[in-house]
PyMOL Python script that loads the backbone (N, CA, C, O; Angstrom):
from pymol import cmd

cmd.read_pdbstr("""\
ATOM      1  N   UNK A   1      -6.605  -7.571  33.947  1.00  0.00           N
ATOM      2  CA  UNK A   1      -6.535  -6.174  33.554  1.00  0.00           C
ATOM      3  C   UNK A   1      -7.294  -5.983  32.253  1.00  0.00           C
ATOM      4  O   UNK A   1      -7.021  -6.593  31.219  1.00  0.00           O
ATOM      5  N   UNK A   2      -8.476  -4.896  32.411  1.00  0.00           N
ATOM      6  CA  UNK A   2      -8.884  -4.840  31.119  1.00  0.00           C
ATOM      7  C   UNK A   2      -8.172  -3.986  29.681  1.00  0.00           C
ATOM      8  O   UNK A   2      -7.182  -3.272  29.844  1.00  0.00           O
ATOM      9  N   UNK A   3      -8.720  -4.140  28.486  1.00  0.00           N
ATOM     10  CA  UNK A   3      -7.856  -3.511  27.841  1.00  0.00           C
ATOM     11  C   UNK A   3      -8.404  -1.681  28.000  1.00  0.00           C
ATOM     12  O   UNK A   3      -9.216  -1.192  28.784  1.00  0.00           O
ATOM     13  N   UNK A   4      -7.477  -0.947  26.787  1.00  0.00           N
ATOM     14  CA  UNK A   4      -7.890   0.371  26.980  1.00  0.00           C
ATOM     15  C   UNK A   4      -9.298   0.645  25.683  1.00  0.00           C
ATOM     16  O   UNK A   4      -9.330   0.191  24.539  1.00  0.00           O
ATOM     17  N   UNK A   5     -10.090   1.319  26.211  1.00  0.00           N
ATOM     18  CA  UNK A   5     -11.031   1.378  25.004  1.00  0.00           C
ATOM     19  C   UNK A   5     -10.650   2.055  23.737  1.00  0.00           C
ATOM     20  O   UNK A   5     -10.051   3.131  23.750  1.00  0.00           O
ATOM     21  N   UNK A   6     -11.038   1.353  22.481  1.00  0.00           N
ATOM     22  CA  UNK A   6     -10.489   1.519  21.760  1.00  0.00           C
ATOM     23  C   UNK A   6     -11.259   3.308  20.834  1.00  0.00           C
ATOM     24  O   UNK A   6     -12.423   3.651  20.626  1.00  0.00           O
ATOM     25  N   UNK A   7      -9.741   4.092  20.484  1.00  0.00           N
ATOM     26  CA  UNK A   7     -10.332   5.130  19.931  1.00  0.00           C
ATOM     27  C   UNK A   7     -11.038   5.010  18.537  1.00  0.00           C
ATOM     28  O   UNK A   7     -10.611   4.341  17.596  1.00  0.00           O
ATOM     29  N   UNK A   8     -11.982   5.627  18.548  1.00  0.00           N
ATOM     30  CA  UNK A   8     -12.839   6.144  17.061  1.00  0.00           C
ATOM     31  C   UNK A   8     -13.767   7.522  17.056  1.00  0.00           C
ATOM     32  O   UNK A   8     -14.112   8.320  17.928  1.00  0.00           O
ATOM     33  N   UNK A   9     -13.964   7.410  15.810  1.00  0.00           N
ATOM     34  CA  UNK A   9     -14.808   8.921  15.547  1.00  0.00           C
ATOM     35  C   UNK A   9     -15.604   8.780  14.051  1.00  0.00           C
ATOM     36  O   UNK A   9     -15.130   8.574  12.934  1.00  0.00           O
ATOM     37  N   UNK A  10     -16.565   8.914  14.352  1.00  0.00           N
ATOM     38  CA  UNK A  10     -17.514   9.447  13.143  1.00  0.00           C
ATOM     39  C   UNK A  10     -16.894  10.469  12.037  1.00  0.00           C
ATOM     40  O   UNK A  10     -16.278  11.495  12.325  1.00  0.00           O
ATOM     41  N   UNK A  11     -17.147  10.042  10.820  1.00  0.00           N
ATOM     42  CA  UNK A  11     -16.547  10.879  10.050  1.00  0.00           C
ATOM     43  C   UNK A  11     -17.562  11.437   8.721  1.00  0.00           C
ATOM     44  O   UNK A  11     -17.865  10.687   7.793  1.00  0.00           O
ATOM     45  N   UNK A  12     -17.973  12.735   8.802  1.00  0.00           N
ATOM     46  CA  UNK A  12     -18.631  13.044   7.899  1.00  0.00           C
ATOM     47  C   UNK A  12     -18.571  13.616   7.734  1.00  0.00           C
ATOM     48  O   UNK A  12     -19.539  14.375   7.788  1.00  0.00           O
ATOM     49  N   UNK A  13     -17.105  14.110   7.223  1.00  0.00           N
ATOM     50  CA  UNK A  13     -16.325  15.276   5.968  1.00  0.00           C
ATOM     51  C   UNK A  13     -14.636  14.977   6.587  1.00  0.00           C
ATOM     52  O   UNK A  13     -14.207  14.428   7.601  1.00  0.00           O
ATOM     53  N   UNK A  14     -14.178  15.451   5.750  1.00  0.00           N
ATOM     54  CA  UNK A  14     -12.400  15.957   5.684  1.00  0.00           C
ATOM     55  C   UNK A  14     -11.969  16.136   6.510  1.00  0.00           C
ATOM     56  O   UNK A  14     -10.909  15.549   6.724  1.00  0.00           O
ATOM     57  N   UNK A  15     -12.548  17.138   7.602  1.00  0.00           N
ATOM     58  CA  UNK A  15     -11.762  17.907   9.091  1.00  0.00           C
ATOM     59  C   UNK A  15     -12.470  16.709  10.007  1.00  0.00           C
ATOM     60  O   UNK A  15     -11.411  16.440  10.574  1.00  0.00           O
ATOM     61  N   UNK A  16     -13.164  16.019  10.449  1.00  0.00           N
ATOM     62  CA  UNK A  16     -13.517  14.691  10.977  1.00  0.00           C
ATOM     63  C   UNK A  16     -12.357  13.989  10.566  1.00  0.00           C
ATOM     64  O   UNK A  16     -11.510  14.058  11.457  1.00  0.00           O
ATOM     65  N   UNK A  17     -11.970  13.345   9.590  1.00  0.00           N
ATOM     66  CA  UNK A  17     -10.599  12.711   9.844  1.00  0.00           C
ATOM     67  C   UNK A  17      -9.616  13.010   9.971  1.00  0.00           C
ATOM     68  O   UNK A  17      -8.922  12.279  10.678  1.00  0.00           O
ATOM     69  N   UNK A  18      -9.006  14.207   9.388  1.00  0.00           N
ATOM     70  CA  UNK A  18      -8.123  15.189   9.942  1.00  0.00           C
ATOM     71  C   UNK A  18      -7.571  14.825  11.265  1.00  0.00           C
ATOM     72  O   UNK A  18      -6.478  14.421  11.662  1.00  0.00           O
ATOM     73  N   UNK A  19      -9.203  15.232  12.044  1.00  0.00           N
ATOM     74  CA  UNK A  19      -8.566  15.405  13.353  1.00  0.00           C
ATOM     75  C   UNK A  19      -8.425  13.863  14.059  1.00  0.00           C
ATOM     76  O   UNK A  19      -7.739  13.699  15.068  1.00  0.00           O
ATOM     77  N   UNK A  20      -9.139  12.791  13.420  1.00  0.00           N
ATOM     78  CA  UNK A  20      -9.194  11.825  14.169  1.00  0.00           C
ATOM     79  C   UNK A  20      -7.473  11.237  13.979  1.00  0.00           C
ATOM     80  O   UNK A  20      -6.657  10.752  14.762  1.00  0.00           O
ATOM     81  N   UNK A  21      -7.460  11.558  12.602  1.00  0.00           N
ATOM     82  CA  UNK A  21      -5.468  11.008  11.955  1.00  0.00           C
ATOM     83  C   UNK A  21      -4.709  11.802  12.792  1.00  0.00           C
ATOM     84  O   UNK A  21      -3.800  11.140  13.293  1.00  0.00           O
ATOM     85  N   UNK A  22      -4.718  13.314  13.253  1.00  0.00           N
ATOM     86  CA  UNK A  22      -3.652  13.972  13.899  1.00  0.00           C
ATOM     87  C   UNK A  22      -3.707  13.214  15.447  1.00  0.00           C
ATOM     88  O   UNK A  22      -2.628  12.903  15.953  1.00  0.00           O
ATOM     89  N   UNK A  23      -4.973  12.926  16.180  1.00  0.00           N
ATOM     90  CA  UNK A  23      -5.137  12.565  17.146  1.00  0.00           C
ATOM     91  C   UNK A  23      -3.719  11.056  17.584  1.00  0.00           C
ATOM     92  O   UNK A  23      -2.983  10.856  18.551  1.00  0.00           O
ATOM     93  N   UNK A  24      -3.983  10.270  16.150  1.00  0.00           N
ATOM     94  CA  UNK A  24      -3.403   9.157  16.641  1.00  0.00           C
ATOM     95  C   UNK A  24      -2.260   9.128  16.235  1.00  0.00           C
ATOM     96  O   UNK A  24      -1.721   8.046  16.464  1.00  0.00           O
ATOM     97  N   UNK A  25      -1.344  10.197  15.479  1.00  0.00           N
ATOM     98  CA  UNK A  25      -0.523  10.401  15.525  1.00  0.00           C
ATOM     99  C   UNK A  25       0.485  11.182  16.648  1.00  0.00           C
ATOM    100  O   UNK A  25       1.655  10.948  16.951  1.00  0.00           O
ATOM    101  N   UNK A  26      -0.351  12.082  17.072  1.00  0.00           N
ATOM    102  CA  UNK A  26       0.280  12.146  18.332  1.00  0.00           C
ATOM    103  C   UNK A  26       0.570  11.069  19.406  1.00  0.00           C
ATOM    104  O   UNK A  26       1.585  10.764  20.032  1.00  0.00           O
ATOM    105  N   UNK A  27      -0.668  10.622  19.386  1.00  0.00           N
ATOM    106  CA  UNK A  27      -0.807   9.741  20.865  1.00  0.00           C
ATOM    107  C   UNK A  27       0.449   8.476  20.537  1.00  0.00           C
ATOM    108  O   UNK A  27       1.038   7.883  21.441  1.00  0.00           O
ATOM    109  N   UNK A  28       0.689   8.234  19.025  1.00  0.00           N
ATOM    110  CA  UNK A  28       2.044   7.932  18.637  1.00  0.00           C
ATOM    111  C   UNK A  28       3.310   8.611  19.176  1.00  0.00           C
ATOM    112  O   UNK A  28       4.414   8.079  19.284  1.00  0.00           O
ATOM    113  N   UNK A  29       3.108   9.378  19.370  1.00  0.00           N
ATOM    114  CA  UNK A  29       4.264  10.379  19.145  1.00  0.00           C
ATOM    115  C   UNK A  29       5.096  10.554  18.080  1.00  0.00           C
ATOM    116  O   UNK A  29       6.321  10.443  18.130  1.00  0.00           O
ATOM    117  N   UNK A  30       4.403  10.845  17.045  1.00  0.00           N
ATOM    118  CA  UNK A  30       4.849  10.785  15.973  1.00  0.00           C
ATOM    119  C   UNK A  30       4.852  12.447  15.551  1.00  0.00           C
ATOM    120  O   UNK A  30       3.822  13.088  15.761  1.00  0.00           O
ATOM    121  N   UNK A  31       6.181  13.198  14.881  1.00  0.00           N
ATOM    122  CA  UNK A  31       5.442  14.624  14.323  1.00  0.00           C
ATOM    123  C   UNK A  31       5.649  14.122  13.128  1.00  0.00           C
ATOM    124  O   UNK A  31       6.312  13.173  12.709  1.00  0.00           O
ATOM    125  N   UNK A  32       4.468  15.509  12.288  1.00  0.00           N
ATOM    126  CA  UNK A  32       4.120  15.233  10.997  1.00  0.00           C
ATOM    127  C   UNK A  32       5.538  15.070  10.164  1.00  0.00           C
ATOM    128  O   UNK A  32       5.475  14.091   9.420  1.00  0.00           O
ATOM    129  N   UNK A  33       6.579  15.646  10.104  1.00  0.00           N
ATOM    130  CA  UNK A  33       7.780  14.871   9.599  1.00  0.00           C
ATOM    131  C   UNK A  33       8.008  13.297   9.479  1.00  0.00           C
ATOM    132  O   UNK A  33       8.114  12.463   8.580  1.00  0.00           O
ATOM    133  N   UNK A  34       8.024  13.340  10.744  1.00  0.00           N
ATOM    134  CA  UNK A  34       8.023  11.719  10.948  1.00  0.00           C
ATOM    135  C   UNK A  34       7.048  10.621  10.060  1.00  0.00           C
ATOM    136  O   UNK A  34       7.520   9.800   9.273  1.00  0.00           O
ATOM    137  N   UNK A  35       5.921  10.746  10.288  1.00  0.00           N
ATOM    138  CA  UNK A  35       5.238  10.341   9.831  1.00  0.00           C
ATOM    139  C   UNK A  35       4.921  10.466   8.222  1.00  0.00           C
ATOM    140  O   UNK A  35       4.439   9.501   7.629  1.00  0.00           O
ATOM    141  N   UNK A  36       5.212  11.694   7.548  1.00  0.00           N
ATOM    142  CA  UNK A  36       5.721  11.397   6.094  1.00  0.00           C
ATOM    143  C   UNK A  36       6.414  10.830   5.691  1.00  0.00           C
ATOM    144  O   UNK A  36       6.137   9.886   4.951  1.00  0.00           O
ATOM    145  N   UNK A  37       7.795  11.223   6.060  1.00  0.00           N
ATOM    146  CA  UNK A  37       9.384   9.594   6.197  1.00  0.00           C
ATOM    147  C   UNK A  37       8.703   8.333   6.115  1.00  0.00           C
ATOM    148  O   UNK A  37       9.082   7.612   5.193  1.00  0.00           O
ATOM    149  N   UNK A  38       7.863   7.926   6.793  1.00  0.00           N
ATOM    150  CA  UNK A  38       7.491   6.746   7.296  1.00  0.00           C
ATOM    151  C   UNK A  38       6.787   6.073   6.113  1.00  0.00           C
ATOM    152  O   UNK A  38       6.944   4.902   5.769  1.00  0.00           O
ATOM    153  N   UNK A  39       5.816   7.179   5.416  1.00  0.00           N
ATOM    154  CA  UNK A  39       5.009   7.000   4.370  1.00  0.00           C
ATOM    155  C   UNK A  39       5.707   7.255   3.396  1.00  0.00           C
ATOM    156  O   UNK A  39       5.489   6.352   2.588  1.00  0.00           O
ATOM    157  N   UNK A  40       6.593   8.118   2.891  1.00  0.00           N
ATOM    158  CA  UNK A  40       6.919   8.638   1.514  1.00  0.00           C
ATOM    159  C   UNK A  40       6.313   9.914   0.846  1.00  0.00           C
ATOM    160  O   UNK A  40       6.458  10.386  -0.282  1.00  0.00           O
ATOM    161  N   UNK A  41       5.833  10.175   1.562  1.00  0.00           N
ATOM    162  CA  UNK A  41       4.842  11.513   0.974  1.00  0.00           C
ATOM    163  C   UNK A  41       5.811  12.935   2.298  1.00  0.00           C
ATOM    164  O   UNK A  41       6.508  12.794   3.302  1.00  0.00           O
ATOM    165  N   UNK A  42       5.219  14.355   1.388  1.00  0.00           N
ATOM    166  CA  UNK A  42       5.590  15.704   2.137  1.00  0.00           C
ATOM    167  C   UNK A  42       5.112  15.364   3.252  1.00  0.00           C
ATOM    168  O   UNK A  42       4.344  14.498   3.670  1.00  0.00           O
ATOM    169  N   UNK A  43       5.746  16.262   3.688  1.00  0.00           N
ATOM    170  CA  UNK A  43       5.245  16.904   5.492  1.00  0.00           C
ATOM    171  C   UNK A  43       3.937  17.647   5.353  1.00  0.00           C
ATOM    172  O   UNK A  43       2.896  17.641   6.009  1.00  0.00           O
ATOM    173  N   UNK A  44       4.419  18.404   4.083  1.00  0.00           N
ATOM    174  CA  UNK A  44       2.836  19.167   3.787  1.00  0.00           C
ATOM    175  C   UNK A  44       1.552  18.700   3.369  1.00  0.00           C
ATOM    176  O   UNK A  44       0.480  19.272   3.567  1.00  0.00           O
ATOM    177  N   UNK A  45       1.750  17.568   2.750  1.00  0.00           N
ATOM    178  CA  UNK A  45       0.703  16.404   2.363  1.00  0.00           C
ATOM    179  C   UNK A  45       0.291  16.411   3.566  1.00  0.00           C
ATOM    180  O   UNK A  45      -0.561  17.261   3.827  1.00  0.00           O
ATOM    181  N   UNK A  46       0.730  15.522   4.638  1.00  0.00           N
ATOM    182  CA  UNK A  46       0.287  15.325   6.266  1.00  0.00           C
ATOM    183  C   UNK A  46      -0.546  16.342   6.758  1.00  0.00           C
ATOM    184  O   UNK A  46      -1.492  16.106   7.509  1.00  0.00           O
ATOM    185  N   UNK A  47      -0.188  17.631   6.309  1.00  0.00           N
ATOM    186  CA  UNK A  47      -0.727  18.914   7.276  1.00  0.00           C
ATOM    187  C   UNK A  47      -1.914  19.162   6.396  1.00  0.00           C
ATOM    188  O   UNK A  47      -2.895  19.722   6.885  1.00  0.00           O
ATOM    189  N   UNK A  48      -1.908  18.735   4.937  1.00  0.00           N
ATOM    190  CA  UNK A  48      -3.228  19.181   4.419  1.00  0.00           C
ATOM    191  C   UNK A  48      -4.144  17.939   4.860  1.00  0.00           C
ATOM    192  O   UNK A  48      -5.326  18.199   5.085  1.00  0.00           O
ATOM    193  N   UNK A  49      -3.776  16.820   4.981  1.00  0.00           N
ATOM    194  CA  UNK A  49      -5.074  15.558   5.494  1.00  0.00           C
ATOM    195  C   UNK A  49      -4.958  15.695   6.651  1.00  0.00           C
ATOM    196  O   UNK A  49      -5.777  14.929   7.159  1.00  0.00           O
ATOM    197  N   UNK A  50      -4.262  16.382   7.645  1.00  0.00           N
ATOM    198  CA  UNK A  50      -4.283  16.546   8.973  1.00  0.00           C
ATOM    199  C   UNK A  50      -5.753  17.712   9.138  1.00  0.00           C
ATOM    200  O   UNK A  50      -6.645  17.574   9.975  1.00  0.00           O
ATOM    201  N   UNK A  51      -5.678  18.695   8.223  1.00  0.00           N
ATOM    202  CA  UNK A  51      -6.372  20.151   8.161  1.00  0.00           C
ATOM    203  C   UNK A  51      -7.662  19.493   7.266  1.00  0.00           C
ATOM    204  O   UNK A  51      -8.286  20.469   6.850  1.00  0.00           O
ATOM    205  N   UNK A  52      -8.081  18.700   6.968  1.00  0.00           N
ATOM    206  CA  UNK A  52      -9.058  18.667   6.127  1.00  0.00           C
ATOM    207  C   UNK A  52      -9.196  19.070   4.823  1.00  0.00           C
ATOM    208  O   UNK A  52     -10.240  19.229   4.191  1.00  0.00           O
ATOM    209  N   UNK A  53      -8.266  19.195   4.534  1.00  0.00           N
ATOM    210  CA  UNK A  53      -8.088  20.536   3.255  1.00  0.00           C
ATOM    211  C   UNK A  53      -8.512  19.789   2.030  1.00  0.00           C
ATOM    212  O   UNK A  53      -7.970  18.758   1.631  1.00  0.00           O
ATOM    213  N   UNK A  54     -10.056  20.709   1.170  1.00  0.00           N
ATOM    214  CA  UNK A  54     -10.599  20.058   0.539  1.00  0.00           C
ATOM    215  C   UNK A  54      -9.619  19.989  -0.705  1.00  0.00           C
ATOM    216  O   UNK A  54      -8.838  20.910  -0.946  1.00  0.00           O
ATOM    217  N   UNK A  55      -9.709  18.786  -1.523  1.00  0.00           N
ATOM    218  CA  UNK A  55      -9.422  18.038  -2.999  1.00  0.00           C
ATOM    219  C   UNK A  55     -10.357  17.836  -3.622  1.00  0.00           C
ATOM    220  O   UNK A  55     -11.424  18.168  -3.106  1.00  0.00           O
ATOM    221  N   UNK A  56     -10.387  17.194  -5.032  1.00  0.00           N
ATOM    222  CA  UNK A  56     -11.246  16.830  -5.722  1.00  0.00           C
ATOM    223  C   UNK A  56     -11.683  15.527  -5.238  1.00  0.00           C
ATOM    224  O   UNK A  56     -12.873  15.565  -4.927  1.00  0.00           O
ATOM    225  N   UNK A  57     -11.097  14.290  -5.049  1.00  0.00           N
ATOM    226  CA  UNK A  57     -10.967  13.270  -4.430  1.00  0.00           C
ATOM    227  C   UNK A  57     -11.961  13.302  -3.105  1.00  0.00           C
ATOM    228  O   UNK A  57     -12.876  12.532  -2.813  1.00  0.00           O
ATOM    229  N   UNK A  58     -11.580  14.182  -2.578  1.00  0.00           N
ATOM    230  CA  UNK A  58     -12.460  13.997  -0.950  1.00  0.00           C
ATOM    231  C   UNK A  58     -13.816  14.837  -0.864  1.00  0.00           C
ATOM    232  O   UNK A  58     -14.763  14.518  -0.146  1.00  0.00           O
ATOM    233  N   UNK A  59     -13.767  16.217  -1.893  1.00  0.00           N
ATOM    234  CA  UNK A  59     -14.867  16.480  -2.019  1.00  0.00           C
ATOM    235  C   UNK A  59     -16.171  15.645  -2.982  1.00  0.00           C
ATOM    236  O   UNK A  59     -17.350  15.919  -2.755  1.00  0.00           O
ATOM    237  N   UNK A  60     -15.806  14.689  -3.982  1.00  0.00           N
ATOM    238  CA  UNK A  60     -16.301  13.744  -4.467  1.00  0.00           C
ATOM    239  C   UNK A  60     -16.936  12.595  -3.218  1.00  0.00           C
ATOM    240  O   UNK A  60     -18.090  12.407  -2.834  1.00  0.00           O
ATOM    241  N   UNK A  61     -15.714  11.999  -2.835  1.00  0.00           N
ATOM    242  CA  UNK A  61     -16.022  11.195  -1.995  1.00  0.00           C
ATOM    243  C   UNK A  61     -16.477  11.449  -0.647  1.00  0.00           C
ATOM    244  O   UNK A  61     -16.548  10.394  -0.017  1.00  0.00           O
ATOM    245  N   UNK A  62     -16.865  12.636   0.136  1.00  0.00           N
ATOM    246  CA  UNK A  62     -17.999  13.169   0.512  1.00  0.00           C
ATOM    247  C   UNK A  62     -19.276  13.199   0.112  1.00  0.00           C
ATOM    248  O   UNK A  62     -20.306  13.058   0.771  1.00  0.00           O
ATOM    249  N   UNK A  63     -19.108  13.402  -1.060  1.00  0.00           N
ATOM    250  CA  UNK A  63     -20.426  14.057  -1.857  1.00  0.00           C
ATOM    251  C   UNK A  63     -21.552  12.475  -1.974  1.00  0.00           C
ATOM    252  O   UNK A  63     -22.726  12.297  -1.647  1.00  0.00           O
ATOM    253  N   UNK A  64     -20.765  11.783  -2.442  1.00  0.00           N
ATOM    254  CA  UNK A  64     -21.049  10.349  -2.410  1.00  0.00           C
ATOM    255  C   UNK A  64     -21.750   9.509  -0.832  1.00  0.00           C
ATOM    256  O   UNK A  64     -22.830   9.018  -0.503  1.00  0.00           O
ATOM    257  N   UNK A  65     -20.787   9.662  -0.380  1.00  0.00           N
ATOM    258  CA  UNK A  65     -21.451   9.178   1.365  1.00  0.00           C
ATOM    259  C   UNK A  65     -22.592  10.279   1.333  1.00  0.00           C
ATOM    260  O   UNK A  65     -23.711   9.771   1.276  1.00  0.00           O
ATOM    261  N   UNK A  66     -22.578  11.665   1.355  1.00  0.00           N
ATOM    262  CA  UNK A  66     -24.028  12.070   1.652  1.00  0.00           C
ATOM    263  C   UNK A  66     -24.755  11.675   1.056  1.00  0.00           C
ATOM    264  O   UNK A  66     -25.519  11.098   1.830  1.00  0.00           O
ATOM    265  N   UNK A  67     -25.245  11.524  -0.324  1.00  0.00           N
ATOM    266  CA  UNK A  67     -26.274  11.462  -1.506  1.00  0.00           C
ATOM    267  C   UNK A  67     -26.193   9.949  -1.228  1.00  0.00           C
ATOM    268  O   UNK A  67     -26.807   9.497  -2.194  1.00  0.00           O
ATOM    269  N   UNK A  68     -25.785   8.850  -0.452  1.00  0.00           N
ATOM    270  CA  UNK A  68     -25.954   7.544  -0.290  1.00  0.00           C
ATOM    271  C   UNK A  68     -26.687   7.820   1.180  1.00  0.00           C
ATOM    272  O   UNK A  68     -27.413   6.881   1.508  1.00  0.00           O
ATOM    273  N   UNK A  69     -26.647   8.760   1.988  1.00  0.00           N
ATOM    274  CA  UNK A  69     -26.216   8.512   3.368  1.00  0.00           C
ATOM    275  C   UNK A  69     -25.787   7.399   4.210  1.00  0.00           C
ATOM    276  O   UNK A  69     -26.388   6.647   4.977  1.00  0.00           O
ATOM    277  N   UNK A  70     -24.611   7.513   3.855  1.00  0.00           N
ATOM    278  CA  UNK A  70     -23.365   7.010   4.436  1.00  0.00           C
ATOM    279  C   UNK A  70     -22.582   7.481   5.737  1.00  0.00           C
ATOM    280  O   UNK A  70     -22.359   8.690   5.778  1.00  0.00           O
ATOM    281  N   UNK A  71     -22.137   6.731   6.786  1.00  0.00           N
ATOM    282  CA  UNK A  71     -21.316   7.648   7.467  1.00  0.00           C
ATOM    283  C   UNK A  71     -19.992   6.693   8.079  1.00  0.00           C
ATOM    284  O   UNK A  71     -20.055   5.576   8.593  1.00  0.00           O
ATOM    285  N   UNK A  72     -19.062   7.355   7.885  1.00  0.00           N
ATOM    286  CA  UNK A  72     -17.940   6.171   8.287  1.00  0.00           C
ATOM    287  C   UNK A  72     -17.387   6.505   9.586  1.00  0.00           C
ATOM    288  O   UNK A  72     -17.268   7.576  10.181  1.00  0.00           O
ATOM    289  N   UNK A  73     -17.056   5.216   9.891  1.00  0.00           N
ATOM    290  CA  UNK A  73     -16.377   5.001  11.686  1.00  0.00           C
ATOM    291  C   UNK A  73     -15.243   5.150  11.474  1.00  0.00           C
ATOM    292  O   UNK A  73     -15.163   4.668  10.344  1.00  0.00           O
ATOM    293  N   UNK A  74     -14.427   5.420  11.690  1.00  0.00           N
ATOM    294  CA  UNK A  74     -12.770   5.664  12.232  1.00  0.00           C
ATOM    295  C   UNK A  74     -12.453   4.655  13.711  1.00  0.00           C
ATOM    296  O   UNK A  74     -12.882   4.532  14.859  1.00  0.00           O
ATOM    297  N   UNK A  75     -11.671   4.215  13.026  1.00  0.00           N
ATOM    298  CA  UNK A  75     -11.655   3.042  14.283  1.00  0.00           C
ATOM    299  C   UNK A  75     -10.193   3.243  14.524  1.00  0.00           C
ATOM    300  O   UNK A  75      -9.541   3.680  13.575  1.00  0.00           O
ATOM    301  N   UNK A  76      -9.556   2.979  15.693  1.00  0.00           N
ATOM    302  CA  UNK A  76      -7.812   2.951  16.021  1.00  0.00           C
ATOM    303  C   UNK A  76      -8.175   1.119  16.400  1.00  0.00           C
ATOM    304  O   UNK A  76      -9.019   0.533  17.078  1.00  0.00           O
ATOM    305  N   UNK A  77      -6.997   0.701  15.521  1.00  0.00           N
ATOM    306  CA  UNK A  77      -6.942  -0.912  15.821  1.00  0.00           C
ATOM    307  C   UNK A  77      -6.122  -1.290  17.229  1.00  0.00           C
ATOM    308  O   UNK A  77      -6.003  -2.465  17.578  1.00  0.00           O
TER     309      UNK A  77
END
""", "prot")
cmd.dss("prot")
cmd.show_as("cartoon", "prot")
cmd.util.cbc("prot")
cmd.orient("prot")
């Protein structure tokens, strides 16, 4: 039996991982509650890295991968 192929996604900005993190949290079955508990952080934390929602932090570290051109893989292990 082979295995299942493994999920990923290109990421080149905020809402690219967003959606790739909400993706595998579902397919967890995990809701964003849950998954804060799990971590220690809000529910609302979750929904803003779920949403892309720009920071200083991620708009930096965007800014960086472009002006390098950089692009990162999102891999599910």
């Amino acid at each position: 039996m082979e295995d299942a192929p493994t999920a990923w996604a290109w990421v080149t900005r905020p809402t690219d991982l967003g959606d790739f993190l909400r993706d595998r949290r579902l397919q967890r079955g995990l809701t964003q509650a849950e998954l804060a508990d799990e971590l220690g952080i809000s529910r609302r934390y979750v929904v803003e890295i779920e949403q892309g929602k720009p920071s200083l932090y991620t708009d930096r570290l965007f800014a960086v991968l472009r002006e390098l051109d950089i692009v990162l893989k999102a891999e599910q292990r």
